[in-house]
C-alpha positions in Angstrom: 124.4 90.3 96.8 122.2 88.5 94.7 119.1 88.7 93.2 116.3 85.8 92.7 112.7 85.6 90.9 110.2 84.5 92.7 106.3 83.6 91.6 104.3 84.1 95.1 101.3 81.7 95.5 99.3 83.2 98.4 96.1 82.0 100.0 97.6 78.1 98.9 96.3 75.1 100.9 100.0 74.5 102.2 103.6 76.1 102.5 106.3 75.4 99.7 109.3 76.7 98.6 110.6 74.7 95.4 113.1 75.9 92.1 111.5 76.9 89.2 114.0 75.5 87.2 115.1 78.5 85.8 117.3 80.2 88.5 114.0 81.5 90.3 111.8 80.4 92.7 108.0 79.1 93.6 106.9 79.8 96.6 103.3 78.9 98.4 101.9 80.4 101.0 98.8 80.1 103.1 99.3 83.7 104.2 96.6 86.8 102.6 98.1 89.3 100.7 96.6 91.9 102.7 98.4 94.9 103.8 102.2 92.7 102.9 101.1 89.9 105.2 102.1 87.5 102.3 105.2 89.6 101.2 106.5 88.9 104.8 105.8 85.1 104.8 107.1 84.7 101.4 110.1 86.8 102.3 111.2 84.8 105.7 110.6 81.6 103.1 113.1 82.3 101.0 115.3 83.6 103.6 114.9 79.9 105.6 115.9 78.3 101.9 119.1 80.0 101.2 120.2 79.8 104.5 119.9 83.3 105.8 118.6 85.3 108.4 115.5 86.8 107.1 116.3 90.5 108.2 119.3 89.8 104.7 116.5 89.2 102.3 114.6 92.3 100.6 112.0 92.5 98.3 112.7 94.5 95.6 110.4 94.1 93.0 106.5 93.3 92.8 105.2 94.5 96.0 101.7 94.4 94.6 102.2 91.2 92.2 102.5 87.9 92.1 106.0 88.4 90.5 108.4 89.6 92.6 112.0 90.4 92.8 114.2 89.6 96.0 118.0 90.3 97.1 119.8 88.4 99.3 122.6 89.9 101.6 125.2 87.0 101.7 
């Protein structure tokens, strides 16, 4: 398992996913946060990044902030 930062952008213009350059990650979003609607876009991003099936990645961390903490099932 292994764990990654990642600073969620939500309501953006367009969908990213780019390194922060620091281990972590950036991730846009077009998606609300309302009710987790973002936390579930940002989560099957990073999921479709690393490779994995989205039901390995879980958020961790940050639920209610732009900061938030994922692990990834390898």
């Amino acid at each position: 398992m292994r764990r990654v930062q990642v600073k969620a952008h939500p309501k953006a213009r367009f969908e990213k996913v780019e390194d922060d350059g620091a281990g972590g990650l950036k991730v846009w979003t077009t998606a609300a946060p309302d009710k987790g609607a973002a936390n579930e876009v940002v989560r099957k991003m990073v999921a479709k990044h690393f490779g994995v099936s989205p039901s390995r990645v879980t958020l961790r961390l940050g639920a209610t902030s732009r900061n938030k903490v994922f692990e990834i099932d390898d």
